[in-house]
C-alpha positions in Angstrom: 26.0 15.9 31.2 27.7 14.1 33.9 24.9 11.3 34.2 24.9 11.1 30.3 28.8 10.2 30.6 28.3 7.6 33.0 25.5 6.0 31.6 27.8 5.9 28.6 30.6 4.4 30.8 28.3 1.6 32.3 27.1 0.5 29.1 30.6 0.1 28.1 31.3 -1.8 30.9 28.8 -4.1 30.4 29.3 -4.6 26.7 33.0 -5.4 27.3 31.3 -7.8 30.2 29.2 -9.8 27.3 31.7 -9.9 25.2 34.0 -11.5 27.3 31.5 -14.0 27.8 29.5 -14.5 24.6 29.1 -17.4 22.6 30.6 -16.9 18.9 28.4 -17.5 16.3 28.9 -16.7 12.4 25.0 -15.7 11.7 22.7 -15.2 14.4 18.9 -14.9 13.3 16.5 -13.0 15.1 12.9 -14.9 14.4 12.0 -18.8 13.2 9.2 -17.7 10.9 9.6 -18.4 7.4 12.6 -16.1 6.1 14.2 -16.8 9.5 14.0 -20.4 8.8 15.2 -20.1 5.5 18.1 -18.4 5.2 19.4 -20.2 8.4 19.6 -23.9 7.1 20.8 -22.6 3.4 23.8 -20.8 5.4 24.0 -23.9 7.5 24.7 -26.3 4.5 27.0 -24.1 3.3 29.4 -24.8 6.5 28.3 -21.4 8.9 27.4 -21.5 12.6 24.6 -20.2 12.6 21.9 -19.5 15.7 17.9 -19.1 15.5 16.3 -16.9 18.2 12.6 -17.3 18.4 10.4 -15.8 21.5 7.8 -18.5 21.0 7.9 -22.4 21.4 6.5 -24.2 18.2 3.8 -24.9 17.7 2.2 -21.4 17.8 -0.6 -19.9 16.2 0.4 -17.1 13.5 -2.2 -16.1 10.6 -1.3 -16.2 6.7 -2.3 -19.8 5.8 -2.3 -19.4 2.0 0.6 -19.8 -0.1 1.2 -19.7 -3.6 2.5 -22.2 -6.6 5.9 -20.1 -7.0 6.6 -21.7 -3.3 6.7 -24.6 -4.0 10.5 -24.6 -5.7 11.4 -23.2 -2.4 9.9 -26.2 -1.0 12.1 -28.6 -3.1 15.0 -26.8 -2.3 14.7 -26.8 0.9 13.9 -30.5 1.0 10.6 -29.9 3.1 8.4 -30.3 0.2 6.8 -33.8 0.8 6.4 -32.8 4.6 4.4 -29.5 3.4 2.4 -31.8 0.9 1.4 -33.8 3.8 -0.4 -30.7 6.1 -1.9 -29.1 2.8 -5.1 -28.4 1.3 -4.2 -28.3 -2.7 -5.0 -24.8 -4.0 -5.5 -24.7 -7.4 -7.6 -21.3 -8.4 -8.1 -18.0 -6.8 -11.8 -17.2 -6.5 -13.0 -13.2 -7.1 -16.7 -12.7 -6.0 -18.0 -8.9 -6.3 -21.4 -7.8 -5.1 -21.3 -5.9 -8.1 -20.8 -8.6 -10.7 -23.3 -11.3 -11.3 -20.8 -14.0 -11.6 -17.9 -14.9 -10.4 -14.1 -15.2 -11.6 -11.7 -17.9 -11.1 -8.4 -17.9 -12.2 -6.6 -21.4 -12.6 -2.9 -21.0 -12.2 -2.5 -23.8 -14.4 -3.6 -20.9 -16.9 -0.3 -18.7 -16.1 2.5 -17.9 -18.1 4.6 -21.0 -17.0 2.3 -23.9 -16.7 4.5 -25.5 -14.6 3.1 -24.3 -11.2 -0.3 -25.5 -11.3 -1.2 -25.2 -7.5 -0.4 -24.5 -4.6 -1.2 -24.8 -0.4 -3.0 -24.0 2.1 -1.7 -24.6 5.8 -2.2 -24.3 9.4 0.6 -21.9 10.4 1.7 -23.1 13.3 2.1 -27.0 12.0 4.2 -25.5 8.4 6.1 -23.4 10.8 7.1 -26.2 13.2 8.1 -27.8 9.8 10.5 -25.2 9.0 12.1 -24.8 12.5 12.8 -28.6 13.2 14.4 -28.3 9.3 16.7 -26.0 10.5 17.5 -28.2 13.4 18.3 -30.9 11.4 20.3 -28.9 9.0 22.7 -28.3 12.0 20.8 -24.7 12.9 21.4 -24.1 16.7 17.8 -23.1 18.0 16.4 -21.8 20.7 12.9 -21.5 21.3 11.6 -19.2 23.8 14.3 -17.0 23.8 13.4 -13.6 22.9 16.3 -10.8 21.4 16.7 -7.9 24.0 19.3 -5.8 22.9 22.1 -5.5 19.7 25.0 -3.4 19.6 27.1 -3.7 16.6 30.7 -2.9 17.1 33.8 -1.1 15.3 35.5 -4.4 13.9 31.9 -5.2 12.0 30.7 -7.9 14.7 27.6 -7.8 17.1 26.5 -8.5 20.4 23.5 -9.7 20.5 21.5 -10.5 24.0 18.6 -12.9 24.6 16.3 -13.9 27.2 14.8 -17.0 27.7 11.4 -17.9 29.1 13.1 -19.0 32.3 14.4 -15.8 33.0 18.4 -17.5 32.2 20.6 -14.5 29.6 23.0 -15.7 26.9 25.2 -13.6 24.6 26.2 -13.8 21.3 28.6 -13.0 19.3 27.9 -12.8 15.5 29.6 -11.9 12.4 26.6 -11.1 10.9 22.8 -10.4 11.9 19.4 -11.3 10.5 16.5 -9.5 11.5 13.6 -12.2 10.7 11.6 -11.3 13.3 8.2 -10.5 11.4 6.1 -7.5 12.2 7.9 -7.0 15.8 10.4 -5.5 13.1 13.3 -5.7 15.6 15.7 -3.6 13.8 13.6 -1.5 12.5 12.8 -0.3 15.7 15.4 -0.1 17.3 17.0 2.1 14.3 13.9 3.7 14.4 13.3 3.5 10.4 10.0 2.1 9.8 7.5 3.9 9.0 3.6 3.4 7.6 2.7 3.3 4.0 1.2 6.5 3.0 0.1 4.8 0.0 -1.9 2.2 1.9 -3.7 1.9 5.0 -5.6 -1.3 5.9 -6.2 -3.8 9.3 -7.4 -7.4 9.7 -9.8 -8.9 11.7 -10.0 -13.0 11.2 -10.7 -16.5 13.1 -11.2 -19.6 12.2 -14.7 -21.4 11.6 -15.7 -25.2 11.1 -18.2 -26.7 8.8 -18.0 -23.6 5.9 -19.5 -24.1 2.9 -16.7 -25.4 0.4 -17.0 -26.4 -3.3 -16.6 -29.3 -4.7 -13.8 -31.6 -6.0 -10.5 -30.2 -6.8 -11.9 -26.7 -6.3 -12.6 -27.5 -2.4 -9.3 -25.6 -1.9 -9.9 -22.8 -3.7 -8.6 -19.2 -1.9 -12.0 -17.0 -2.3 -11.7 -13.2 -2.3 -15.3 -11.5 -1.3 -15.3 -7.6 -2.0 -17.4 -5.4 0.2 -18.3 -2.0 0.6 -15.5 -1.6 3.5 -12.7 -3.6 2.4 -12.7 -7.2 1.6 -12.6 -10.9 3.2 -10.9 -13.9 2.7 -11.8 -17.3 2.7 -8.9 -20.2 3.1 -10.1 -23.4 3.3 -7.5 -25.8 5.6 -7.4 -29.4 6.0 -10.1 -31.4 8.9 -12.7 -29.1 8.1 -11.3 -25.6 8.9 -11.5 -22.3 7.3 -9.6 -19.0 8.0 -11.7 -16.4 7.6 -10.3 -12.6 7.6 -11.9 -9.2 7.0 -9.4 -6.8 5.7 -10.9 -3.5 6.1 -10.2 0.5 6.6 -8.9 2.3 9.4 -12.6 4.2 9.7 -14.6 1.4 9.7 -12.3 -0.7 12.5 -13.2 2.8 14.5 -16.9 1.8 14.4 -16.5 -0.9 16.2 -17.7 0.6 19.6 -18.0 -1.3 22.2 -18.7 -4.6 20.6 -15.8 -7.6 21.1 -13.8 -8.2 18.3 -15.7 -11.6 17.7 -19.1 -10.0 17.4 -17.6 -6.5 14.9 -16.0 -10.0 12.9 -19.5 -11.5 12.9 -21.4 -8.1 12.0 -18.7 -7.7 9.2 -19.8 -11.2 7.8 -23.0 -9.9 7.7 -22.5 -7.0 5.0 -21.2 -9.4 2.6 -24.0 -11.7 1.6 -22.1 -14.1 -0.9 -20.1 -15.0 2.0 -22.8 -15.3 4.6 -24.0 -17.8 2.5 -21.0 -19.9 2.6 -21.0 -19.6 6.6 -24.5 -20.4 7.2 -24.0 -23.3 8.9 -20.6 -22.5 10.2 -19.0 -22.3 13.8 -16.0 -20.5 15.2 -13.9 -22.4 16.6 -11.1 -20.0 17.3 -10.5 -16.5 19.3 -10.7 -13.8 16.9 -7.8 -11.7 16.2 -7.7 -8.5 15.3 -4.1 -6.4 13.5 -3.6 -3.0 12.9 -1.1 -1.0 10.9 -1.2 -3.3 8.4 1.2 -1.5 6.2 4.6 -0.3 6.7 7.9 -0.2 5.1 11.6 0.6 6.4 14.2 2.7 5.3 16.6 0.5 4.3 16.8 -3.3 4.2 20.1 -3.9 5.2 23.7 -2.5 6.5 27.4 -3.1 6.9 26.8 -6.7 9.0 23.1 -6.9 8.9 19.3 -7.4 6.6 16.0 -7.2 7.6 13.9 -10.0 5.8 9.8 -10.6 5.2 7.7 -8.4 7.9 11.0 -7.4 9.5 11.6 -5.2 6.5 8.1 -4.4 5.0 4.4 -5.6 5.4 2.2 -5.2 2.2 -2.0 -5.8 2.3 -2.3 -9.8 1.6 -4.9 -9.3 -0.7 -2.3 -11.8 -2.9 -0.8 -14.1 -0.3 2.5 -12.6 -1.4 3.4 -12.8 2.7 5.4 -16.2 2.9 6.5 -16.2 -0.6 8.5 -12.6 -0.2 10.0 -13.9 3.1 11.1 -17.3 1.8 12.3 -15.7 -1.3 14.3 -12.8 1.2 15.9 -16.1 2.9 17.5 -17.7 -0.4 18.5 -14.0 -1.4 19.6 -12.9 2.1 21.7 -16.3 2.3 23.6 -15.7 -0.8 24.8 -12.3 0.1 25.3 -13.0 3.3 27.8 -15.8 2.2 29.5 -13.4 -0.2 29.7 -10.5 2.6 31.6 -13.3 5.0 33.4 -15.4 2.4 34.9 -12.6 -0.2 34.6 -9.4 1.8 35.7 -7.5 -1.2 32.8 -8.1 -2.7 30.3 -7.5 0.1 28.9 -4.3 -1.1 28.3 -5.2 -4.5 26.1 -7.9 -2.7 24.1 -6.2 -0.5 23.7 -3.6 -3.5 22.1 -6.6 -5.5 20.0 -8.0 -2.4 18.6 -4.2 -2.0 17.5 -4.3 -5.3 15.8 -7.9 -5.1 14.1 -7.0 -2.1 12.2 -4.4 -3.0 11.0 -5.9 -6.6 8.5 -8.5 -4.8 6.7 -5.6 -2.8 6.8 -2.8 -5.6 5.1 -4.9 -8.1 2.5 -6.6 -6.3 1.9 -3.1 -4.4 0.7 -1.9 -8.1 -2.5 -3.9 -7.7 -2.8 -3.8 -4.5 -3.2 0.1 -4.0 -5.9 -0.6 -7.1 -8.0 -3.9 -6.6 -10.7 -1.6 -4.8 -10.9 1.0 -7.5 -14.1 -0.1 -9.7 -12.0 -0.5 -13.0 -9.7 -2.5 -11.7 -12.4 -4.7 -10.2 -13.9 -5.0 -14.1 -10.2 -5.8 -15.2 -10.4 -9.3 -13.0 -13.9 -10.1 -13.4 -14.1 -9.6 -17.1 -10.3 -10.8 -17.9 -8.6 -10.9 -21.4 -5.6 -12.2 -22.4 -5.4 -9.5 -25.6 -1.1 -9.2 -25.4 -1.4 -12.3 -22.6 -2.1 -9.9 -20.5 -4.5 -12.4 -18.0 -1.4 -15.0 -18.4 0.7 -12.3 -17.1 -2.1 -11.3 -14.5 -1.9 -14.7 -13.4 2.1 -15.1 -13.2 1.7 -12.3 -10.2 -1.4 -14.3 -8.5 0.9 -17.1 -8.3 4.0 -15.3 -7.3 6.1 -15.7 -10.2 7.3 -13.0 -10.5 11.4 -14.0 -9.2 12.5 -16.3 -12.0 13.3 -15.8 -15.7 9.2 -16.1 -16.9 8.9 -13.4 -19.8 5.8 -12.0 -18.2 6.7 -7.8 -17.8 6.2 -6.6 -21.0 2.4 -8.2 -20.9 2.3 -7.0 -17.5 3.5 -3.3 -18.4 0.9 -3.6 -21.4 -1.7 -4.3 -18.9 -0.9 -1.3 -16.7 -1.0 0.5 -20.2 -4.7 -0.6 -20.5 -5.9 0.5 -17.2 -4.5 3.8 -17.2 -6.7 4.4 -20.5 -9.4 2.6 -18.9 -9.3 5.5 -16.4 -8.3 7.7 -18.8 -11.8 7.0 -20.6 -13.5 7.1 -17.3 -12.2 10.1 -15.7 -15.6 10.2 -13.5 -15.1 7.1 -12.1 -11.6 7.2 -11.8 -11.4 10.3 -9.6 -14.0 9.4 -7.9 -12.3 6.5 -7.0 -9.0 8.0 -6.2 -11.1 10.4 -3.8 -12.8 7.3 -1.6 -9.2 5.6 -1.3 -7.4 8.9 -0.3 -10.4 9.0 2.9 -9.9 5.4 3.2 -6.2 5.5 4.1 -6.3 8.1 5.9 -4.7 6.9 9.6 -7.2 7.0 12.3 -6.7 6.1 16.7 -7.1 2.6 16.8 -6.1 1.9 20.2 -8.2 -0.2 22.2 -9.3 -2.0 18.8 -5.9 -3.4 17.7 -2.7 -3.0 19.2 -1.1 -2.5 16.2 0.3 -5.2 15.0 0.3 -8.2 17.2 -2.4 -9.7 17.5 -5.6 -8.4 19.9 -8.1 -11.4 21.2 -11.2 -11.1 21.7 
């Protein structure tokens, strides 16, 4: 009891140390990935001091490479958008191939609801990051790179200390009137309140690298995202300006347990093997990159925000990337974190009504793409995309989600809610099948010891 009491008594001590000496701050960010870098220059313009923490030094390597039209607005308002033009391979269609279809099934997103957002990106990571963290700078965002959060205490009169250590071993303290957790899957926060916690409804890792010299198509559908099912999961295939593809296998926790002995470069490689459509389309290919591996692929936290604090993108939830919803929801989190963040510190009064409103926001972008998600194994759901209809507009709706537009004012939800209608009597016709299905998911999610595969969530090299 007595230890307790003076442990308590130090740390005291030392908080009232830091804060003697910390540097003030209105909004200090923990992370300089995409929401991190986007709600830091929006609260920047609108007059804030505001502070970026981020462990690494850009350039650095990250995975997620595709990104969808519904960014692109973002883009523009963030005044980036000629700068991400200039890394980009144009994406104009998402690409279904099923080894139980005969054909396969693109979807043009020039064919969605609001024609308006007829492609989109892909990227190499670490150069559209750097793009997004030297914006910031030049918005009047105080970075610093290498600098990695340690510790937060938020105090009684609603401010918080926040300490940092940098890669030369220096300390600095901050004081902020507010905090944002952008800090991806290290889920900074989240931790520390200890209020994250794994999808039960979903269960998936990744294992991915980069190759040269894949197979792509031709023309204006060279940058076509491709989605290969197989019997354990299913890949992607990003094609990236000068010749590079990412290439991921999204599988379940029992089949990452089967990888034995082998390196995570030669299970990737075997993986490849059990999908022949995409085989094909590496035939002549090379890695050129260590492969990664990332477990615990799913997770979601408590609560997204408190008092003087929000937990954007990863920070807050992870969802499979089956869609490439990943930078979308964590750019979108930024413009919707900076506008209550600005009413919280600007009109107090009305703070809660904010954070009440960004609660709701936030969870919208992960509910309704986690609808398809949990399903686009299940064999009816694969029919619904290879064999689309747009009886009700439903595909047009189908196709407003694929391309992430699903924030605005577009009148897609009662097509989407018809098309939900449709599959549950699709199952409902096929009980068999469905339960069946239902059955195979329930063993696929089912958690399994993955250590010494992955190390659950950042990143394992081969």
């Amino acid at each position: 009891m007595h230890s307790a009491h003076l442990a308590q008594r130090t740390h005291a001590t030392n908080l009232a140390a830091s804060e003697a000496k910390a540097n003030d701050c209105d909004v200090l960010v923990i992370g300089g990935g995409p929401a991190g870098c986007t709600v830091a220059p929006l609260l920047a313009e609108k007059g804030y001091k505001v502070v970026v923490l981020e462990k690494a030094r850009h350039p650095r390597f990250h995975i997620g490479e595709s990104l969808l039209p519904a960014n692109l607005p973002l883009f523009e308002r963030l005044g980036i958008a000629e700068e991400v033009k200039a890394i980009g391979m144009e994406k104009w269609s998402a690409e279904f191939v099923s080894p139980w279809h005969e054909h396969t099934q693109v979807f043009h997103f020039a064919d969605a609801w609001d024609k308006s957002m007829p492609h989109a990106y892909q990227v190499l990571r670490s150069q559209f990051d750097e793009i997004l963290i030297r914006n910031c700078e030049k918005k009047g965002v105080e970075v610093h790179e290498g600098c990695k959060a340690g510790a937060v205490d938020f105090l009684p009169d609603n401010s918080a200390v926040v300490r940092g250590r940098h890669d030369d071993g220096r300390e600095t303290t901050w004081r902020a009137r507010f905090v944002v957790d952008a800090s991806g899957r290290d889920t900074f926060l989240a931790n520390r309140f200890q209020i994250k916690h794994r999808n039960p409804r979903h269960n998936s890792s990744a294992v991915y690298g980069h190759f040269k010299d894949a197979r792509r198509h031709e023309g204006r559908a060279e940058g076509n995202i491709t989605i290969f099912w197989f019997d354990h999961g299913w890949f992607w295939f990003i094609p990236m300006m000068d010749g590079v593809t990412s290439i991921g296998m999204v599988t379940w926790p029992h089949f990452m347990k089967t990888k034995g002995e082998r390196s995570l470069q030669q299970f990737l490689l075997d993986g490849i093997a059990l999908c022949p459509a995409l085989t094909e389309r590496l035939r002549a290919a090379t890695l050129v990159s260590e492969v990664e591996a990332t477990g615990n692929f799913s997770y979601v936290s408590e609560r997204n925000h408190g008092t003087n604090y929000v937990l954007l993108g990863d920070a807050y939830a992870f969802i499979d990337p089956v869609f490439s919803s990943g930078v979308l929801l964590a750019m979108n989190s930024g413009f919707m974190a900076a506008e209550a963040i600005d009413t919280c510190l600007a009109r107090p009064a009305m703070a809660a009504a904010a954070l009440r409103d960004f609660d709701r926001k936030m969870k919208h972008g992960p509910k309704e793409f986690s609808w398809f998600i949990y399903r686009v194994t299940n064999p009816i759901m694969r029919d619904f995309f290879m064999y689309p209809k747009n009886i009700f507009r439903v595909k047009e709706a189908l196709l407003s989600v694929l391309a992430g537009d699903i924030f605005g004012k577009t009148p897609i939800w009662r097509a989407v809610s018809m098309f939900k209608v449709i599959y549950y009597i699709a199952c409902a016709c096929s009980p068999r099948i469905a339960w069946m299905a239902r059955k195979k998911r329930q063993i696929n999610i089912r958690p399994e010891d993955q250590s010494g595969i992955v190390d659950g969530g950042m990143g394992a090299r081969a």
